[in-house]
C-alpha positions in Angstrom: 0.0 0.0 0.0 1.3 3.8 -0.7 0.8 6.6 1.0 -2.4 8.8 0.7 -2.2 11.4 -2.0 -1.0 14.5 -1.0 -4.1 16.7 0.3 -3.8 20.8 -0.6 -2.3 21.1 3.0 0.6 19.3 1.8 2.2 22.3 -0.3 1.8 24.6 2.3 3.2 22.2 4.5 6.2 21.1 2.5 7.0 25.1 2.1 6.9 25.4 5.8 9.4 22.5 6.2 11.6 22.7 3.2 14.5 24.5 5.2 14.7 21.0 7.6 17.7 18.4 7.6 16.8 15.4 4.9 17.4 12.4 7.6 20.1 10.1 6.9 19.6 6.6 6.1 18.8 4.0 8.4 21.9 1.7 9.8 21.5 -1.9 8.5 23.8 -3.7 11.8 21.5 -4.2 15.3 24.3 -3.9 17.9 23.4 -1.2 20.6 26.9 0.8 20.1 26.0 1.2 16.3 22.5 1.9 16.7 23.7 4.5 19.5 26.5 6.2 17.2 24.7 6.3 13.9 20.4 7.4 15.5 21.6 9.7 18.5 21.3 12.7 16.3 17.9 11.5 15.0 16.2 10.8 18.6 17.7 13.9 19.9 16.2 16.3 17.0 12.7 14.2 17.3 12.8 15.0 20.8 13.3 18.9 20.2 10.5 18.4 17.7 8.4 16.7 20.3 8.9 19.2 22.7 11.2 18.6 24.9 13.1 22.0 25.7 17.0 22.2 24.3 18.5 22.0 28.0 17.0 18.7 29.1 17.2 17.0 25.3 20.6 15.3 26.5 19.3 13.7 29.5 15.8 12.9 27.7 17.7 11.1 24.4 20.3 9.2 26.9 17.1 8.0 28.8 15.3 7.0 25.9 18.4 4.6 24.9 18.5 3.1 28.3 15.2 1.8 27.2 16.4 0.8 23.5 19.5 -0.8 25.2 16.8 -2.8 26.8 14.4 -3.7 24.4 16.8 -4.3 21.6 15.9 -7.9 21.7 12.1 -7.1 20.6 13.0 -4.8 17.9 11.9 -6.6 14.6 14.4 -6.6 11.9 11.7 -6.5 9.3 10.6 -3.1 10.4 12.7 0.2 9.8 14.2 0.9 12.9 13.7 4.9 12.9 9.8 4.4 13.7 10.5 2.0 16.1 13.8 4.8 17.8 10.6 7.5 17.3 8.1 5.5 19.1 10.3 4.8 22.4 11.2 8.8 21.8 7.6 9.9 21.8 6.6 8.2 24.8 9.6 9.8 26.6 8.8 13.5 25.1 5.2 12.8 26.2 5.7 11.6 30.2 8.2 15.1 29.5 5.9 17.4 28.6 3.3 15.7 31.2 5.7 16.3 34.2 6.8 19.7 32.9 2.8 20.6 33.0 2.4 19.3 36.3 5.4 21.4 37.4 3.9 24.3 36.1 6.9 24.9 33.9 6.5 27.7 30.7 7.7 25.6 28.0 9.7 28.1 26.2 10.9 28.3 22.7 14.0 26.7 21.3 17.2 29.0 21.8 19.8 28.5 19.2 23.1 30.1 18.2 23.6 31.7 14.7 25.3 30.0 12.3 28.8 32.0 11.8 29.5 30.6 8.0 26.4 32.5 6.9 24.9 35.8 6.6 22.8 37.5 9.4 19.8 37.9 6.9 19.8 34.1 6.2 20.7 32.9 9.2 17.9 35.2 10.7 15.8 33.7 7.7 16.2 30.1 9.0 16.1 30.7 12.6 12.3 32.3 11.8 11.3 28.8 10.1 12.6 26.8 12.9 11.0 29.0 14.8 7.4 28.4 12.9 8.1 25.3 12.2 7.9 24.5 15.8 5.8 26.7 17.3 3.1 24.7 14.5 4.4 21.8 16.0 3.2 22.9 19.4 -0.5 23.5 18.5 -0.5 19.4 17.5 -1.5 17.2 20.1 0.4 14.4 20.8 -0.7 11.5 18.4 -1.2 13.7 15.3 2.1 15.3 16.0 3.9 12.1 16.4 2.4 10.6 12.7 3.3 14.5 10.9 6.7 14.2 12.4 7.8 10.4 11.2 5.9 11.1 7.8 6.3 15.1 6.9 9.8 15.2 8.5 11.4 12.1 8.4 9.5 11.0 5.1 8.4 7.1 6.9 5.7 5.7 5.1 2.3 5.3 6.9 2.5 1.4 7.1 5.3 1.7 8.9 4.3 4.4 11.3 1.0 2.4 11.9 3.3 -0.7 12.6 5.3 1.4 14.8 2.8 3.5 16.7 0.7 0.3 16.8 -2.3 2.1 15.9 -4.5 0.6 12.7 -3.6 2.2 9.5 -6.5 3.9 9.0 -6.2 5.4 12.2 -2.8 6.4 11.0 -3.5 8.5 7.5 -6.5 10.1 9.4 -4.6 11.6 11.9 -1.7 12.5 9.2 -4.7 14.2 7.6 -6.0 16.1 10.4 -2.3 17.3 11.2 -1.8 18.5 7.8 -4.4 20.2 8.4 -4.1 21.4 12.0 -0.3 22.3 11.2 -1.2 24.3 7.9 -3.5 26.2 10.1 -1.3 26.7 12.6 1.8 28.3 10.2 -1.4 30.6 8.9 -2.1 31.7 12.2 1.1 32.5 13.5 2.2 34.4 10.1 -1.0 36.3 10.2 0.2 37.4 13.8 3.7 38.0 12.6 2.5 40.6 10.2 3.9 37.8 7.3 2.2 37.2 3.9 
């Protein structure tokens, strides 16, 4: 089966992530220490996309592989293993945000330092559509944000985020659907407040 057509959403979503990272391919060898080397980079940016703020990320991505060092053995080959990485992450940025609530914590935005090697304007440029990017990330809840990230970011195909969610496939291209939607709003919203076209 393929993915669901692309809706209208989809071009004003792809515009809105265009400026992100394409993820790097997924390491074919199981052992821990590979998996750990090659996908911390990946769990730690699905964390920040999930939410979790840029000073706890470390601890949060080390936890999760506590609990992929553990549960290794259950992993199925058959299955790409960056749904299954997202899953274990998504849980983790969940029980964060959940704490961080009942704490009373402001979740504030992401704080990131300028990129030297380009110019102010473009590095002001791309520091604006991370900035959109996740505030529209924000307004998600949790499961619709967790299928737009594995399919709109890191390109998975709904079968596999279904398999990896463990959520029915139908299940899994209606709530893709609903975040395209929900996310293209979103980006609307906060360019309209931002004075932007």
């Amino acid at each position: 089966m393929t993915d669901a057509p692309a809706s209208r959403q989809s071009s004003s979503v792809s515009a809105a992530i265009a400026h992100l990272p394409t993820p790097a391919p997924t390491p074919v060898g199981l052992d821990f220490r590979t998996i750990f080397e090659t996908e911390f980079e990946y769990v730690w940016h699905s964390l920040r996309r999930l939410g979790v703020r840029e000073r706890d990320v470390d601890d949060v991505t080390h936890d999760a592989f506590i609990v992929v060092y553990r549960t290794l053995d259950q992993y199925d080959p058959g299955r790409p293993l960056r749904p299954w990485l997202f899953g274990i992450a998504s849980r983790f940025a969940a029980n964060y945000r959940r704490r961080a609530h009942h704490r009373g914590d402001v979740m504030e935005p992401a704080v990131e330092v300028a990129d030297q090697a380009r110019g102010a304007d473009e590095a002001l440029a791309s520091r604006q559509a991370t900035d959109l990017v996740q505030a529209a990330l924000d307004a998600l809840d949790d499961d619709r944000r967790n299928v737009f990230v594995l399919h709109e970011l890191d390109g998975t195909s709904v079968p596999d985020i279904a398999a990896a969610l463990s959520i029915p496939l139908n299940t899994a291209y209606s709530r893709l659907r609903l975040a395209r939607e929900h996310f293209s709003a979103a980006v609307r919203r906060l360019r309209a407040a931002r004075g932007e076209p």
